[in-house]
C-alpha positions as CSV (number, residue, x, y, z in Angstrom):
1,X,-7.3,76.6,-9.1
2,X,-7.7,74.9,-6.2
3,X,-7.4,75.8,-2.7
4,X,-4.9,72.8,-1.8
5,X,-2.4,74.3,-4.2
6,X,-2.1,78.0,-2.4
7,X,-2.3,76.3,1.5
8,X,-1.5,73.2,3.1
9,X,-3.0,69.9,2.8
10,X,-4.7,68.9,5.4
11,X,-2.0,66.3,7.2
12,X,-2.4,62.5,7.6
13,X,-3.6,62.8,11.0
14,X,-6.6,65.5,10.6
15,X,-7.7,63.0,7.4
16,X,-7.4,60.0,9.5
17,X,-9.2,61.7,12.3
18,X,-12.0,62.5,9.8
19,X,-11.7,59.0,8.3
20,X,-12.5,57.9,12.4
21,X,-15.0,60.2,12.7
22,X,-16.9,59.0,9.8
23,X,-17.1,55.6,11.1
24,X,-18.0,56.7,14.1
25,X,-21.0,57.7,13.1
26,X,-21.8,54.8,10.7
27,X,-21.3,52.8,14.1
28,X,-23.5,54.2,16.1
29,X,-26.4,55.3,13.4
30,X,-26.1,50.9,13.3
31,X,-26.3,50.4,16.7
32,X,-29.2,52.8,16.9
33,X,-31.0,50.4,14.0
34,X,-29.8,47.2,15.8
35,X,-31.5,48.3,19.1
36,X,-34.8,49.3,17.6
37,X,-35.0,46.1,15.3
38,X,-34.6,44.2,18.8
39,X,-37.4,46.0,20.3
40,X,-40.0,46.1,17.2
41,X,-39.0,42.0,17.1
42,X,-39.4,42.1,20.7
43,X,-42.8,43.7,20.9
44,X,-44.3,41.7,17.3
45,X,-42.9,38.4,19.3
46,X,-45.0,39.1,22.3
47,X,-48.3,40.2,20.5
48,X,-49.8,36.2,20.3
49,X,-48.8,35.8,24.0
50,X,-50.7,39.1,25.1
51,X,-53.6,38.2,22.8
52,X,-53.8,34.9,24.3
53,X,-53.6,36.1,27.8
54,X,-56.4,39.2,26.9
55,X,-59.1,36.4,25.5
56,X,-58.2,34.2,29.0
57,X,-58.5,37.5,30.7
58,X,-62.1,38.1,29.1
59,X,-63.1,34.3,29.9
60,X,-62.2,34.5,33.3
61,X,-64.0,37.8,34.3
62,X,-67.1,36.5,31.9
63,X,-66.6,33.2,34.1
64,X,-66.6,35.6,37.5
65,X,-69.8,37.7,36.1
66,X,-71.7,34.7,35.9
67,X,-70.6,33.6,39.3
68,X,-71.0,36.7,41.5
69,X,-73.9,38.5,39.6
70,X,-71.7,41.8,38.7
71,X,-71.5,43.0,35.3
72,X,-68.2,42.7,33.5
73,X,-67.0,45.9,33.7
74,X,-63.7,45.1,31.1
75,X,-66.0,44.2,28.5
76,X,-67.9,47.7,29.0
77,X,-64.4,49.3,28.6
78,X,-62.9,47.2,26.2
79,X,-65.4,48.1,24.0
80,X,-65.3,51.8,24.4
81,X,-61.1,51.1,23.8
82,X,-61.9,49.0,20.9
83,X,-64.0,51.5,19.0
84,X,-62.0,54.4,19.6
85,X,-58.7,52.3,17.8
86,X,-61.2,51.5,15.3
87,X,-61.8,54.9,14.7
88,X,-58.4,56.1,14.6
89,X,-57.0,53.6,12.9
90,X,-59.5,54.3,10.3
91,X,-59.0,57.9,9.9
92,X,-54.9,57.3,9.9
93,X,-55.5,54.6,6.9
94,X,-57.8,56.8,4.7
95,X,-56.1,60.5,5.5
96,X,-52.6,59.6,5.0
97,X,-50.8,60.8,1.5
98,X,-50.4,58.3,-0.8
């Protein structure tokens, strides 16, 4: 037997509040995914523009090396940077589950 048949429905208004509730939350778990598609869009847009302005950014303190006489010290970095993503991204790609 069910419990609806010993006690009281639940009245229009507590099943409309639940109905409200419900989309409610579909709502805003949508505008949740909205806003991070716009940043992950936002970032992948802006990845050729940053490369771009990292290689001029290389020429131009390889152009003031060669000029001044002092090492480039972003190339001494960059590589240390560079093989420690290497490295990472390299244990991420072969340790994760398959």
């Amino acid at each position: 037997m069910h419990a609806y048949l010993i006690t009281a429905k639940p009245g229009r208004l507590h099943r409309a509040a639940r109905v409200a509730g419900r989309w409610a939350l579909r709502a805003l778990a949508l505008t949740v995914m909205v806003g991070l598609g716009a940043v992950v869009f936002t970032v992948r847009s802006a990845r050729p523009v940053i490369n771009y302005l990292a290689t001029r950014a290389a020429w131009l303190e390889l152009w003031a090396a060669s000029v001044t006489g002092i090492g480039p010290v972003g190339a001494a970095l960059g590589s240390g940077l560079t093989d420690e993503f290497v490295r990472e991204f390299h244990k991420a790609r072969t340790g994760a589950p398959a």
